[in-house]
C-alpha positions in Angstrom: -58.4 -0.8 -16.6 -56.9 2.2 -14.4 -57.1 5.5 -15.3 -53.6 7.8 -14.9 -53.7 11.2 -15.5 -52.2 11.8 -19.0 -52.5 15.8 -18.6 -53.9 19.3 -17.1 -55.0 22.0 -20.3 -54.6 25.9 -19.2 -56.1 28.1 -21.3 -54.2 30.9 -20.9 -54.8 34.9 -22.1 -50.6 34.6 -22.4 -49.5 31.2 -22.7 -45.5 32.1 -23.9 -46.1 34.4 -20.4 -48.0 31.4 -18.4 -45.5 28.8 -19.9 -42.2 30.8 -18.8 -43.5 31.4 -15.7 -43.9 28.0 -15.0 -40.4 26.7 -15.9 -38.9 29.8 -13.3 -40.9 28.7 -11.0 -41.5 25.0 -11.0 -38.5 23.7 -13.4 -41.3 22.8 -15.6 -39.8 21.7 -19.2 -41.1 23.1 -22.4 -41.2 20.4 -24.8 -43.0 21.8 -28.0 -44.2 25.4 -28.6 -46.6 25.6 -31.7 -48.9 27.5 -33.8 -52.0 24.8 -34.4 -53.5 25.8 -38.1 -56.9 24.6 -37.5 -57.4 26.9 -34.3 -55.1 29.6 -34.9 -53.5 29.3 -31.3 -50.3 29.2 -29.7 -49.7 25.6 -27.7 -47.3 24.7 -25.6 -46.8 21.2 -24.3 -44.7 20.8 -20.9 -43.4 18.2 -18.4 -42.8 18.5 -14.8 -40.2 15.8 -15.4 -42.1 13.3 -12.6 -44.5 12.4 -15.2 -47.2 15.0 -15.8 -47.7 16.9 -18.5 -49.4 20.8 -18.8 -50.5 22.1 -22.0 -50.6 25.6 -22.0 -52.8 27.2 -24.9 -54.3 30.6 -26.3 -57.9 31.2 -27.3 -58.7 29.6 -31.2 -59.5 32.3 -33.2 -59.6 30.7 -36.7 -62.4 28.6 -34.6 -64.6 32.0 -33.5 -63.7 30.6 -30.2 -64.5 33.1 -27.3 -63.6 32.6 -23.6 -64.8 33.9 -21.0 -62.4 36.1 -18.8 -59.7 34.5 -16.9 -60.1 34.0 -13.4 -57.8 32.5 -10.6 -61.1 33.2 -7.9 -63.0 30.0 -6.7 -65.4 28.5 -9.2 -66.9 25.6 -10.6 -65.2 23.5 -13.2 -61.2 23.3 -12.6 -60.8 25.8 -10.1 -57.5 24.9 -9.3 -54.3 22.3 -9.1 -51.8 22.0 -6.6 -47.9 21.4 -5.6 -46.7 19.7 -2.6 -44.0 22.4 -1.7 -41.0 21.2 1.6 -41.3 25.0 3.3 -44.7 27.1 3.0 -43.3 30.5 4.0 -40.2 30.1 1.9 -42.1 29.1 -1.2 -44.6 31.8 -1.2 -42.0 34.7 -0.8 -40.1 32.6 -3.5 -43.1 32.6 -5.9 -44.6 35.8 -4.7 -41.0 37.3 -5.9 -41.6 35.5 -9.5 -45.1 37.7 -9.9 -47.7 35.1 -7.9 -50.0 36.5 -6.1 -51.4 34.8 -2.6 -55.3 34.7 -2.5 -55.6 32.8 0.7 -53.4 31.6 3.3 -51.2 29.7 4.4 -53.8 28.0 6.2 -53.4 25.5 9.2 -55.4 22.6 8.0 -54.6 20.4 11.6 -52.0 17.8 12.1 -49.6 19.6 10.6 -51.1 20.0 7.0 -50.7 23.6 6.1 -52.2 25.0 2.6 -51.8 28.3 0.8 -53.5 29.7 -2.7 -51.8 31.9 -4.9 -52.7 33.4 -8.8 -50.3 33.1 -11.2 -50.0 34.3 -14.9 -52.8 33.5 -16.7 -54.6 33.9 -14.4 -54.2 30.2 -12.8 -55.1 29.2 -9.2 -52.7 27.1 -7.8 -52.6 25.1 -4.3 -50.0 24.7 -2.3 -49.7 22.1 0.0 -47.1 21.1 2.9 -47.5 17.9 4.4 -46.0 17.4 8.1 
């Protein structure tokens, strides 16, 4: 059997903030927008409308559930997911205008490949990629 990707979970210190930022800047749907009774948190279940999903969710209090501090800085784990994007420059003053914050780049990766990293609520480490 293959596997597909069915979704990416953020856990998010916001995740109304993380969600809305998402649709401004990606055109990412919000398709439910709960409060879960076992855990106490808010969840919010999006599409990208190409087929993948993002659940964006809040720490689970009725749990005792306590996360570490958010961080969009390299680690181990998911450190980060990425967007093919048409123009680099253009999308990061775009996104940079919505609130993002560029980490690193844009970098020339050879051949035409050019990458950039940006923090966005939440914090979340995004990628963006743009392929010659």
């Amino acid at each position: 059997m293959g596997h597909i990707v069915n979704h990416v979970h953020l856990k998010s210190e916001d995740p109304g903030k993380t969600a809305d930022w998402f649709v401004k800047a990606f055109g990412i749907e919000i398709r439910a927008d709960d409060l879960r009774e076992a855990g106490g948190d808010r969840f919010l279940r999006c599409y990208d409308g190409n087929g993948f999903n993002i659940n964006i969710s809040g720490q689970r209090d009725k749990l005792g559930e306590k996360l570490d501090a958010a961080s969009a800085e390299p680690r181990f784990g998911l450190e980060h997911f990425g967007f093919d994007v048409d123009d680099m420059d253009s999308e990061l003053e775009r996104l940079t205008g919505l609130g993002a914050e560029l980490k690193e780049g844009p970098i020339d990766a050879g051949g035409g490949l050019k990458i950039a990293f940006i923090s966005v609520p939440g914090p979340i480490r995004i990628e963006l990629i743009q392929r010659p």
